[in-house]
C-alpha positions as CSV (number, residue, x, y, z in Angstrom):
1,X,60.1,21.4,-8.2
2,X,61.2,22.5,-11.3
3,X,60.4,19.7,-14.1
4,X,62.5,18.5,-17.2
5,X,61.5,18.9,-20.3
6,X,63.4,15.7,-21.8
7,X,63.2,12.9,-19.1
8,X,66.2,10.7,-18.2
9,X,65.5,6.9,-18.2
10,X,66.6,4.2,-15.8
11,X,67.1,0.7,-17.2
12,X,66.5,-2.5,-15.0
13,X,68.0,-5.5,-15.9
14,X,68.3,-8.6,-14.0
15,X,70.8,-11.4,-13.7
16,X,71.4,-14.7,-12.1
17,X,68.2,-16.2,-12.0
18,X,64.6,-14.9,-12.2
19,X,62.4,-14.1,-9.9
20,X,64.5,-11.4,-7.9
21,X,62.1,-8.8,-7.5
22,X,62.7,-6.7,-10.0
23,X,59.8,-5.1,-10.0
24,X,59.2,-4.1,-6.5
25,X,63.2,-2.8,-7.1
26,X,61.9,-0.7,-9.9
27,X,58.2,0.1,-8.1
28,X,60.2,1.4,-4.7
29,X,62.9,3.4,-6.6
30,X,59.5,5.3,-8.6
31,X,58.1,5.8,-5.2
32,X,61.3,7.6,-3.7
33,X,61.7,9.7,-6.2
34,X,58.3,10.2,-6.4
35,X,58.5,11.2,-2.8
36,X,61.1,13.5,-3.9
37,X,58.8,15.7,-6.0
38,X,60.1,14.0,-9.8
39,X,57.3,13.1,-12.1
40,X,58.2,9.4,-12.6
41,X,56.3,6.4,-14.5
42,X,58.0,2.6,-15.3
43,X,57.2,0.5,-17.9
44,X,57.8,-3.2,-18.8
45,X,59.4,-4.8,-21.7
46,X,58.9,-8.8,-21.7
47,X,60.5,-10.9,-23.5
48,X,57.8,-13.7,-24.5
49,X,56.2,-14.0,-27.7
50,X,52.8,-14.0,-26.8
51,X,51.3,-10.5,-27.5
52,X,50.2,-9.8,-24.1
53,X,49.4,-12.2,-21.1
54,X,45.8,-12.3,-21.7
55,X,45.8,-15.5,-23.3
56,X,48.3,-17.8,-20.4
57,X,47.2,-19.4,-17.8
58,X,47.6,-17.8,-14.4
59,X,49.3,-20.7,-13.1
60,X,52.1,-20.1,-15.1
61,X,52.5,-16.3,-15.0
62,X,50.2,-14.9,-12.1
63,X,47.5,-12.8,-12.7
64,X,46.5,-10.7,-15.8
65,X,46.2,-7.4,-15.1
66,X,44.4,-4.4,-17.3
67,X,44.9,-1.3,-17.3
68,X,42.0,1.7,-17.3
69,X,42.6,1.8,-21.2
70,X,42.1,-2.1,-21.8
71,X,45.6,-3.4,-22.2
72,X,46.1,-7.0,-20.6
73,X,49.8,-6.6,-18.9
74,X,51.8,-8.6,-16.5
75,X,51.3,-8.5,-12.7
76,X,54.1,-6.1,-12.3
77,X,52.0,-3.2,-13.9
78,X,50.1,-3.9,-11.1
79,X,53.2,-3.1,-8.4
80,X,53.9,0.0,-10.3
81,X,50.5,1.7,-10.0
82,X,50.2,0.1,-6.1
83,X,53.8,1.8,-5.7
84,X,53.3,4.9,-7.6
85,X,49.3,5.7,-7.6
86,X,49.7,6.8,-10.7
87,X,47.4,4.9,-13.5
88,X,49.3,3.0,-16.0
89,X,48.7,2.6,-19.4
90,X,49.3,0.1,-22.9
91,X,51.9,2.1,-23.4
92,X,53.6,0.8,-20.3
93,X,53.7,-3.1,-21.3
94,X,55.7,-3.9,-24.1
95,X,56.2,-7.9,-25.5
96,X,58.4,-9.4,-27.9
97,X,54.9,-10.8,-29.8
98,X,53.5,-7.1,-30.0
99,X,57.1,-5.4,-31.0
100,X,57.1,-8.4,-33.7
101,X,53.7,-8.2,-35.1
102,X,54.2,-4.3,-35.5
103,X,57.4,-5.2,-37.3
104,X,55.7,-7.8,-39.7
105,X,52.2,-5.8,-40.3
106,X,55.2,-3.2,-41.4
107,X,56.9,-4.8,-43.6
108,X,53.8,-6.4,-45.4
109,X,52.3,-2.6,-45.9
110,X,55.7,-1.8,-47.8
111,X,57.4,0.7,-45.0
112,X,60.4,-0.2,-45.2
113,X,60.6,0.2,-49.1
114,X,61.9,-3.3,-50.2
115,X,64.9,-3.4,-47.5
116,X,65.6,-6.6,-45.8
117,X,63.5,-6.8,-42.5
118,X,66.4,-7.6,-39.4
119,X,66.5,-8.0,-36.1
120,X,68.9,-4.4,-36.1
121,X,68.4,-2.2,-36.7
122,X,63.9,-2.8,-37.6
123,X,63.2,-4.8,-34.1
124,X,65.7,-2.7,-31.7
125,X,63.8,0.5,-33.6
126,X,60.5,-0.6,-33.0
127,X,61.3,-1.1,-29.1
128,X,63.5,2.0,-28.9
129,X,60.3,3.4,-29.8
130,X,58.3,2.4,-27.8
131,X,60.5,3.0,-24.5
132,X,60.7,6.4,-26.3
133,X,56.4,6.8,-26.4
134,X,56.1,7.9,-22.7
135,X,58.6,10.7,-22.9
136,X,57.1,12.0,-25.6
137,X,54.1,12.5,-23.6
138,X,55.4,15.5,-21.5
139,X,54.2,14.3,-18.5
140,X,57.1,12.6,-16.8
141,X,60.9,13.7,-15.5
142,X,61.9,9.7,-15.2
143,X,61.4,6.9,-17.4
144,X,62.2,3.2,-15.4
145,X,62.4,0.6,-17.4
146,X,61.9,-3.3,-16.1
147,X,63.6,-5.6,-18.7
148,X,62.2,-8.8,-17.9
149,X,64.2,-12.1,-17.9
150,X,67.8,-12.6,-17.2
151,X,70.5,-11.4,-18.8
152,X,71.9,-13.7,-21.2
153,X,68.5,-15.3,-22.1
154,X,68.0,-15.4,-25.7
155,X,64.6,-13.9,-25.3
156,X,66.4,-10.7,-23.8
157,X,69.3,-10.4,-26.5
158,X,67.0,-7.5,-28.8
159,X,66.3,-5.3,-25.5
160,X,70.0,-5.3,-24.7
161,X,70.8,-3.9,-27.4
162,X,68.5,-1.4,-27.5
163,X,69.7,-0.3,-24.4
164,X,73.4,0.0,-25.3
165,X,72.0,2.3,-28.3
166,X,69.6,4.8,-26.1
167,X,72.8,4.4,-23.4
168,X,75.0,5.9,-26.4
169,X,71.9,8.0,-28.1
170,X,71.0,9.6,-24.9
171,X,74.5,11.1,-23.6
172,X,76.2,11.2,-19.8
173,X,73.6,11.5,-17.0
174,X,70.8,11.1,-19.2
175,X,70.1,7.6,-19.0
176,X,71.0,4.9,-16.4
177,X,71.6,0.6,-15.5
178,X,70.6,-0.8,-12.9
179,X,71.2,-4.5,-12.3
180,X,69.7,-6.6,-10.2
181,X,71.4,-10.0,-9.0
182,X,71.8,-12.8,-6.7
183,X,74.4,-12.7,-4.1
184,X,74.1,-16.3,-2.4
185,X,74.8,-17.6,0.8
186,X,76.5,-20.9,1.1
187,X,75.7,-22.3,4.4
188,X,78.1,-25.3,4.2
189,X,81.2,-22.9,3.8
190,X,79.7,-20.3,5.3
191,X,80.7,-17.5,2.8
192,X,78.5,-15.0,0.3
193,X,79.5,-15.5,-3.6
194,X,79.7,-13.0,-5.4
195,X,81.2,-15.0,-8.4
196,X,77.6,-15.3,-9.9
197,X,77.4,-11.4,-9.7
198,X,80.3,-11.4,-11.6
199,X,79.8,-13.4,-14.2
200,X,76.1,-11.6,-14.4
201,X,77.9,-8.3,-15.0
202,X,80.3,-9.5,-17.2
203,X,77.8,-10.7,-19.3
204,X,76.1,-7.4,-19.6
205,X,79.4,-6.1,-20.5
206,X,79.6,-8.0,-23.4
207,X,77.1,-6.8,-24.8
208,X,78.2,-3.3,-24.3
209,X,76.5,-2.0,-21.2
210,X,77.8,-0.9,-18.1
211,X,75.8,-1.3,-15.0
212,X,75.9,2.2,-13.0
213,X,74.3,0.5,-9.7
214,X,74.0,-3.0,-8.6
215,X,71.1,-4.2,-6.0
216,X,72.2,-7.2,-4.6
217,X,69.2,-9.9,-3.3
218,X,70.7,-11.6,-0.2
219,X,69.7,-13.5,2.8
220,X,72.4,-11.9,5.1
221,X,73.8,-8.5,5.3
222,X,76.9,-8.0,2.9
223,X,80.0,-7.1,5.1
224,X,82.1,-3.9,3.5
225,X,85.2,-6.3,2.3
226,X,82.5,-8.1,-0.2
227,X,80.6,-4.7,-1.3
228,X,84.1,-3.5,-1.8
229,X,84.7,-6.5,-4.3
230,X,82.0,-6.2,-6.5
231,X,82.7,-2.7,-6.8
232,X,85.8,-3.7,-7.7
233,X,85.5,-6.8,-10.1
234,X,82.0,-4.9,-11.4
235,X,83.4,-1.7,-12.1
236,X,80.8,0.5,-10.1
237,X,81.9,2.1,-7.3
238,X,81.3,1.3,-3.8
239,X,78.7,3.5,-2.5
240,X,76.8,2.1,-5.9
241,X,76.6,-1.3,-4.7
242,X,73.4,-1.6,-2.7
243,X,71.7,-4.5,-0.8
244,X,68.3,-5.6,-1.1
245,X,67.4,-8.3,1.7
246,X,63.6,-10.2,2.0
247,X,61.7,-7.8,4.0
248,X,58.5,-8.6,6.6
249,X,56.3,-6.6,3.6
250,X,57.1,-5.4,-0.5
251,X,56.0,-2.1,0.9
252,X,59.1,-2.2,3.5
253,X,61.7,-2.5,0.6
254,X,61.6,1.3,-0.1
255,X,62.5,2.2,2.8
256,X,65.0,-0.4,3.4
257,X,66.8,1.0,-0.2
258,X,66.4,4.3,1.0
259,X,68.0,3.9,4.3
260,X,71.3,3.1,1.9
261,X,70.6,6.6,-0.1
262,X,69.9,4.2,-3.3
263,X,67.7,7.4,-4.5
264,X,70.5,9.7,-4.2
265,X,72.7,7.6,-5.8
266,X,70.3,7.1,-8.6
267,X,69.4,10.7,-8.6
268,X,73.0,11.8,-8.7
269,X,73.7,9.4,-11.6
270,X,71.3,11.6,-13.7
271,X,72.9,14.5,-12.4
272,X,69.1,15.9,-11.0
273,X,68.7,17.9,-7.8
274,X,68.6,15.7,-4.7
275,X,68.1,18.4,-2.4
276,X,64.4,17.7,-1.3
277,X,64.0,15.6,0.9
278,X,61.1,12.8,0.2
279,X,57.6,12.9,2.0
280,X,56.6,9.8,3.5
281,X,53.7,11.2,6.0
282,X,51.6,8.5,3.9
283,X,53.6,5.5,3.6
284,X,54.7,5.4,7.1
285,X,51.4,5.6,8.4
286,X,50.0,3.1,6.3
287,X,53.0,1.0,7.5
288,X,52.6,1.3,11.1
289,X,48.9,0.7,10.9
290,X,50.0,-2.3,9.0
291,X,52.1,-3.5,11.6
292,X,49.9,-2.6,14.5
293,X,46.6,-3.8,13.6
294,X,43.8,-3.5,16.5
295,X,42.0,-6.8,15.1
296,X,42.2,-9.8,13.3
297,X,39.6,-11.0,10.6
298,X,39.9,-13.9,8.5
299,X,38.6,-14.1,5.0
300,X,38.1,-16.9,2.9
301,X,38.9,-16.6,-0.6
302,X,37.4,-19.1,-2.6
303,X,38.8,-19.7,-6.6
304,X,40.1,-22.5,-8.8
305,X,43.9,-20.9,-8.8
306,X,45.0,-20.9,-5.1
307,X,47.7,-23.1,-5.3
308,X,49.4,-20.4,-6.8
309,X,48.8,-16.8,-4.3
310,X,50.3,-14.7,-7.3
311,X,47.2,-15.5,-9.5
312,X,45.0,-13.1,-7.2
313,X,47.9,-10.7,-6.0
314,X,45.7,-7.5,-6.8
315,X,43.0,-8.8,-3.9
316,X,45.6,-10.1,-1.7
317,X,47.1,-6.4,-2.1
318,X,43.9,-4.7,-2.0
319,X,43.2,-6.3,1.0
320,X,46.5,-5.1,2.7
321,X,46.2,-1.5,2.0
322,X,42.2,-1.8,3.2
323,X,43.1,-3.4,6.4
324,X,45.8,-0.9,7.1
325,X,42.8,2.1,6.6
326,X,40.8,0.1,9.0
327,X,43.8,-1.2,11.6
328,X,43.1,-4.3,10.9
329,X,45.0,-7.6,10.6
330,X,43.2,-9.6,7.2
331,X,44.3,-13.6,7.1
332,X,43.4,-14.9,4.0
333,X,42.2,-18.8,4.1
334,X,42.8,-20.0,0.4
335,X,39.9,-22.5,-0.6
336,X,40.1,-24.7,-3.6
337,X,36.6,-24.5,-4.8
338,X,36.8,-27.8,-6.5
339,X,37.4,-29.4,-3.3
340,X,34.0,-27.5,-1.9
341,X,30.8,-29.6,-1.8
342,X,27.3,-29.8,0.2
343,X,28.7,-31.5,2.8
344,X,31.8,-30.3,3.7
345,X,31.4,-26.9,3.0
346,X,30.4,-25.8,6.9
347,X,33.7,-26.9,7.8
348,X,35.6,-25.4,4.8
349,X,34.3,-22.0,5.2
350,X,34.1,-22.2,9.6
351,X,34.8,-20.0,11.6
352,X,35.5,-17.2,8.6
353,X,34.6,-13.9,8.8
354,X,34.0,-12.8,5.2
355,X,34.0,-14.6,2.0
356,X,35.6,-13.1,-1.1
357,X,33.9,-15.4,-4.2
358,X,37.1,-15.2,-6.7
359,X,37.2,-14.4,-10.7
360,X,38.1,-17.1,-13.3
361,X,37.4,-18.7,-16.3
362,X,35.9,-22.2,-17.3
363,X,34.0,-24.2,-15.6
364,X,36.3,-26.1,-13.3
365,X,35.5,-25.9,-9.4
366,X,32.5,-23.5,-10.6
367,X,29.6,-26.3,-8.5
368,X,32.2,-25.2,-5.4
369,X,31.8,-22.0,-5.4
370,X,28.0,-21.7,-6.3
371,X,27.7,-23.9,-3.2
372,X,29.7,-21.5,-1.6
373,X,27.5,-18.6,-1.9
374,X,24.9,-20.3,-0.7
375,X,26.1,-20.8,2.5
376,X,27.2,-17.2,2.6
377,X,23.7,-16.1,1.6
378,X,21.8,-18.2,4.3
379,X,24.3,-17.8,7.0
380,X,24.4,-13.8,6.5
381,X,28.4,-14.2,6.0
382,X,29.9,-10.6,4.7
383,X,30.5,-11.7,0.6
384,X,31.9,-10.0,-2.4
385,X,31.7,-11.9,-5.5
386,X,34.3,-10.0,-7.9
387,X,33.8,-10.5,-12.0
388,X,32.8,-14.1,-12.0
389,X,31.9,-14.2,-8.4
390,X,29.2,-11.9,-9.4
391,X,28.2,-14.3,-11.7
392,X,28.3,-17.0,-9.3
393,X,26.0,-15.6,-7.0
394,X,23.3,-14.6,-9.7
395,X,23.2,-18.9,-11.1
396,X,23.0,-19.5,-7.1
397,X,20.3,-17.0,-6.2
398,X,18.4,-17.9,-9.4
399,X,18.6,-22.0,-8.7
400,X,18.0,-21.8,-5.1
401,X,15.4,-18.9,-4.5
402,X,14.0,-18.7,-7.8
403,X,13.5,-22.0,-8.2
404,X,15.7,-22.6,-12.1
405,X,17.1,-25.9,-11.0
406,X,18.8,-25.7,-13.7
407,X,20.1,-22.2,-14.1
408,X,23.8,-21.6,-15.4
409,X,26.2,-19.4,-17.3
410,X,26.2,-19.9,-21.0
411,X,29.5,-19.8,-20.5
412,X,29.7,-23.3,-18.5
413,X,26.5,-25.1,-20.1
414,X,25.1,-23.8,-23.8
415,X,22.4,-25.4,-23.6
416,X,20.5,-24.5,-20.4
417,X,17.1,-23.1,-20.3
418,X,18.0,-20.4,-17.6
419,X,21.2,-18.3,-18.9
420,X,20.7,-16.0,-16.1
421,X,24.8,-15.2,-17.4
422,X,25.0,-14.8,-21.1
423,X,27.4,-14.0,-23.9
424,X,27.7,-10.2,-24.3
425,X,26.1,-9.1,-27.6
426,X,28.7,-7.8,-29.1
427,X,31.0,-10.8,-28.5
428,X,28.9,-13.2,-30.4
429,X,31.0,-13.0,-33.5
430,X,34.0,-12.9,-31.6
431,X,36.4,-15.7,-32.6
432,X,40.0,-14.4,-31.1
433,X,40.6,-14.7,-27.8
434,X,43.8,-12.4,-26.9
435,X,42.7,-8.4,-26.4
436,X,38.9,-9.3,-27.1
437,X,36.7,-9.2,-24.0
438,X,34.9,-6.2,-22.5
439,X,38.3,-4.5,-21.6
440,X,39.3,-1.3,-19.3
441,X,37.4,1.4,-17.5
442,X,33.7,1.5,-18.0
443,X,31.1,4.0,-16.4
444,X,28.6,2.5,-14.0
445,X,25.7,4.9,-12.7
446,X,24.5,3.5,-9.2
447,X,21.3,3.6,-7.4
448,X,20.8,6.1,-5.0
449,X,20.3,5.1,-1.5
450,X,21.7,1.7,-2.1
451,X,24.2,-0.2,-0.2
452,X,26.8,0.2,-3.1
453,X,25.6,4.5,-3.4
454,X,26.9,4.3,0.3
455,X,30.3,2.9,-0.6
456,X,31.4,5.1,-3.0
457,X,30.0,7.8,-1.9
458,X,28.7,9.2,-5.3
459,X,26.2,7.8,-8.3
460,X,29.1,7.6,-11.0
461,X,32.2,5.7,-10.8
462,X,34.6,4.0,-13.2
463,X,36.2,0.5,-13.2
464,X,38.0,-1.9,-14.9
465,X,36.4,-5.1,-16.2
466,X,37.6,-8.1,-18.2
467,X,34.8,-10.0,-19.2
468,X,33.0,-11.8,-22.0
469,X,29.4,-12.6,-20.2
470,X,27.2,-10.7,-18.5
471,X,23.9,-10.7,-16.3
472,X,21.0,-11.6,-18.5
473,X,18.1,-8.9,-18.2
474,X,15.6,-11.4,-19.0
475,X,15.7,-11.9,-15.4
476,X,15.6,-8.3,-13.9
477,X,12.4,-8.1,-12.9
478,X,12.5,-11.3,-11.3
479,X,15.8,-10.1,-9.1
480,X,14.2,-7.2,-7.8
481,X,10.8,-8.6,-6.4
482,X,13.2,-11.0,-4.9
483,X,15.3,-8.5,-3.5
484,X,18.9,-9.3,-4.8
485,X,18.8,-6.0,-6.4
486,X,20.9,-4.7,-9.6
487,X,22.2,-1.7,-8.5
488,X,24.8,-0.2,-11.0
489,X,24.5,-0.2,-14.7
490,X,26.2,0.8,-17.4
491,X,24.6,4.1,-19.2
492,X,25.2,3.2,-22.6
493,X,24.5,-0.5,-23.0
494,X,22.3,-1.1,-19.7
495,X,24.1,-4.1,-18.8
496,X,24.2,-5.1,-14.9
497,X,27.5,-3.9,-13.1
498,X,26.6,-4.7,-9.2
499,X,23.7,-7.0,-7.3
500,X,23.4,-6.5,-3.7
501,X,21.1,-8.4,-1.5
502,X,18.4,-6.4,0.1
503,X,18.1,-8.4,3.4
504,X,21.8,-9.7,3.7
505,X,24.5,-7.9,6.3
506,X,26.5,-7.6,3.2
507,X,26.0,-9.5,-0.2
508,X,27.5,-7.8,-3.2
509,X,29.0,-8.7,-6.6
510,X,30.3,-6.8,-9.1
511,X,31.3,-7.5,-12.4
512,X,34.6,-4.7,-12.7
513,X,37.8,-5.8,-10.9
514,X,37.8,-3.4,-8.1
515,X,41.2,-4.8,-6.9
516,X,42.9,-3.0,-9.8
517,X,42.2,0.5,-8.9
518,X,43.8,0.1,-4.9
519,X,47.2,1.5,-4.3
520,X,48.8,2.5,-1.1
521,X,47.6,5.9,-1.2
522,X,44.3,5.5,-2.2
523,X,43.2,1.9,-0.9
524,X,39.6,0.6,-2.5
525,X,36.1,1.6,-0.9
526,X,34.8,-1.7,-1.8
527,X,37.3,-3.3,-0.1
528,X,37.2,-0.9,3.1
529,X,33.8,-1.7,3.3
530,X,33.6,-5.1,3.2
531,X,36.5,-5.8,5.4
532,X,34.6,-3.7,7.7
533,X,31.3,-5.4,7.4
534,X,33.3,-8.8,8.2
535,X,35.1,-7.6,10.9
536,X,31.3,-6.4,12.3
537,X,30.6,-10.1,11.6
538,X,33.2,-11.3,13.8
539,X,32.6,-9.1,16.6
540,X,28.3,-10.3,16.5
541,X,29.9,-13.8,16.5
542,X,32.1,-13.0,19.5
543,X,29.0,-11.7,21.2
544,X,26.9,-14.5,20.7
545,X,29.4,-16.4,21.6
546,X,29.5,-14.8,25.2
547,X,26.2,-14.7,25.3
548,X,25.8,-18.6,25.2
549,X,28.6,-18.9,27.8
550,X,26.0,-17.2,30.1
């Protein structure tokens, strides 16, 4: 297909309340018209002050997650890239704190010549600017936007009108709204509302903008009399309004908008050709492998932030598209390690087929886990220890077969006399925390012949860590004659990327966040393989089971 030169951009906004799903709207519209040949990438402006989410806790906003050049974004970045597999960048995660502190560093350099410093037209400038960075790059036909928040929020009032300027900047076709809102069921009178909807539009045209399309979250199908009245009352026409119910899987919703030619309309709104029709070959057969596993595994994932599922969403996804490559069914049992001890931890960890040893920060629930991997370790239970986990299982290895009692991470105890995990070099001086740590894609060069060289298939690969401590060489040596081997290193700085256990079914940890680089298309090797290996540990268990029947 023939490609623009100037992309068009697509503007999501949300109203109502939060939470729709704005970004799995956004994510699934990028994949249809992805599908449809168009060069698209999405981006996400959010409203908080904080500079990026690297700093909050992730039982307030989810997960952190980075991108290969180092940016700490929010977990949507993560849908778009799982949606699109296509690699996001800082340039894709815009906050109010950043667009401030660009402002303000500015203004105290003199730019803008002794004028008085304003929220228009220096802050809508500085974000029209950076909307305005990935279209400058060449490489894409459509720009979506993902304005976080809710219309009408305080927060959000700078991006709005940013948008009514690029709306009026860009010209017809060239730019388009989409709004996302609530369309609630009332079980007592039996009726949909679409009075919230309303109001949620109505806002938005106060401010000046028109929405072109609304997506409607609802629990029940909306009949053509109340589609016919938000067209009416909202000023979009019919076809326009488009319905976006829960679905059994995110990875369902595409189709679901599709089936109600939401891309076309979209498409047609920017006036581009919607003549080719979209290849699906690999969605729908990751979708029916999805649906129609051959087995079942469960998996135990053991971290300090379970209560909250959206704090690991990149495993929990990772493990979706793995299982679909392997037709397999993954339940994921979520254990608080902080509730694990010596002896309860048989029963916590029963009957599980793999054990996935979780990353984190602090030292909270940290005895848990390190008990944890012990029990994998001696019961040759299928493990991956991911960034932490890693870390974990080199203070558990060290205590309990080299014999440092009192081994430990630097990070959780300063003052022991075995930091088999200590503070990277260069982060000694270190006194910020936001955008600090080891951050981003980093090369790791793995062993030949090993477990790991098997996995990937090649001796150089690149991942994404976010890390401050690392495996302490000091202890190497020790490792190896012991036979929890380091098997991937970094080139350049020689730290430790990946132990695996010489003897063990399948004992691995690796410092990088593999979960990051696993989309749809391409799902993760690490995770393939250890799903795999787990789903061999279940069928050995069933065996022996039989066996003892006998």
């Amino acid at each position: 297909m023939e490609t623009n030169k100037t992309p068009k951009y697509i503007f999501v906004t949300g109203g109502v309340t939060s939470s729709l799903g704005k970004g799995i709207v956004a994510s699934s519209l990028g994949m249809l018209l992805e599908a449809r040949g168009y060069r698209v990438t999405i981006q996400k402006l959010d409203p908080y002050i904080n500079v990026d989410p690297g700093t909050l806790n992730p039982y307030e906003h989810g997960e952190c997650y980075v991108t290969e050049d180092g940016a700490e974004t929010d977990l949507d970045l993560g849908h778009y890239e799982r949606f699109l597999n296509r690699a996001t960048s800082r340039a894709n995660s815009v906050t109010t704190g950043r667009i401030y502190q660009t402002v303000i560093e500015k203004e105290r350099r003199g730019d803008y010549l002794g004028k008085t410093v304003q929220v228009v037209p220096h802050i809508t400038n500085e974000i029209k600017r950076r909307i305005k960075l990935l279209g400058n790059t060449g490489d894409y036909d459509i720009i979506i936007t993902e304005i976080g928040g809710t219309v009408g929020d305080i927060e959000s009032l700078p991006y709005i009108e940013t948008i009514r300027q690029l709306n009026w900047e860009l010209g017809e076709h060239n730019s388009l709204v989409i709004h996302l809102t609530l369309v609630p069921f009332l079980a007592a009178s039996g009726e949909l509302k679409t009075k919230p909807t309303q109001h949620s539009v109505r806002t938005l045209m106060e401010s000046g903008i028109q929405a072109n399309v609304l997506v409607t979250r609802t629990e029940h199908h909306l009949p053509k009399d109340v589609k016919a009245k938000l067209a009416q009352f909202c000023n979009v026409r019919k076809e326009n309004v488009i319905e976006c119910m829960d679905a059994d899987t995110i990875y369902e919703v595409p189709f679901l908008l599709h089936e109600q030619n939401f891309d076309e309309v979209v498409l047609k709104g920017l006036d581009l050709p919607t003549n080719q029709d979209p290849d699906f070959t690999v969605w729908k057969k990751f979708l029916n492998n999805h649906k129609n596993p051959k087995n079942e595994i469960e998996i135990a994932l053991v971290g300090k932030y379970v209560s909250l599922h959206d704090s690991y969403k990149s495993i929990t996804e990772a493990f979706t598209h793995a299982a679909a490559t392997c037709e397999t069914s993954v339940k994921v049992r979520w254990v608080y390690s902080g509730d694990i001890t010596e002896d309860n931890v048989g029963e916590m960890l029963k009957g599980v087929s793999g054990i996935l040893i979780a990353p984190g920060f602090g030292d909270r629930g940290i005895l848990g886990k390190i008990i944890a991997a012990n029990y994998a370790r001696r019961n040759n239970v299928p493990t991956l220890g991911i960034c932490l986990g890693m870390q974990i299982m080199a203070i558990e290895f060290a205590r309990n077969v080299l014999g440092y009692e009192k081994a430990d991470s630097a990070e959780m105890d300063l003052t022991t006399p075995h930091p088999v995990i200590s503070l990277m070099e260069d982060q000694k001086d270190v006194s910020d925390k936001g955008g600090t740590m080891r951050l981003g894609n980093w090369k790791c060069e793995l062993t030949e012949g090993s477990k790991i060289n098997n996995v990937y298939k090649t001796t150089t690969i690149l991942e994404r860590h976010r890390h401050r401590y690392e495996f302490n060489n000091e202890y190497y040596t020790e490792f190896v004659e012991n036979d929890f081997l380091p098997v991937g290193k970094n080139p350049e700085t020689d730290l430790v990327e990946i132990l695996e256990h010489k003897q063990h079914p399948y004992y691995i940890g690796v410092q990088f966040h593999p979960e990051y680089k696993s989309t749809v298309a391409s799902p993760h090797p690490l995770f393939i393989s250890f799903i795999e290996a787990a789903l061999s540990n279940k069928q050995n268990d069933l065996m022996h089971a039989t066996r003892e029947k006998i």
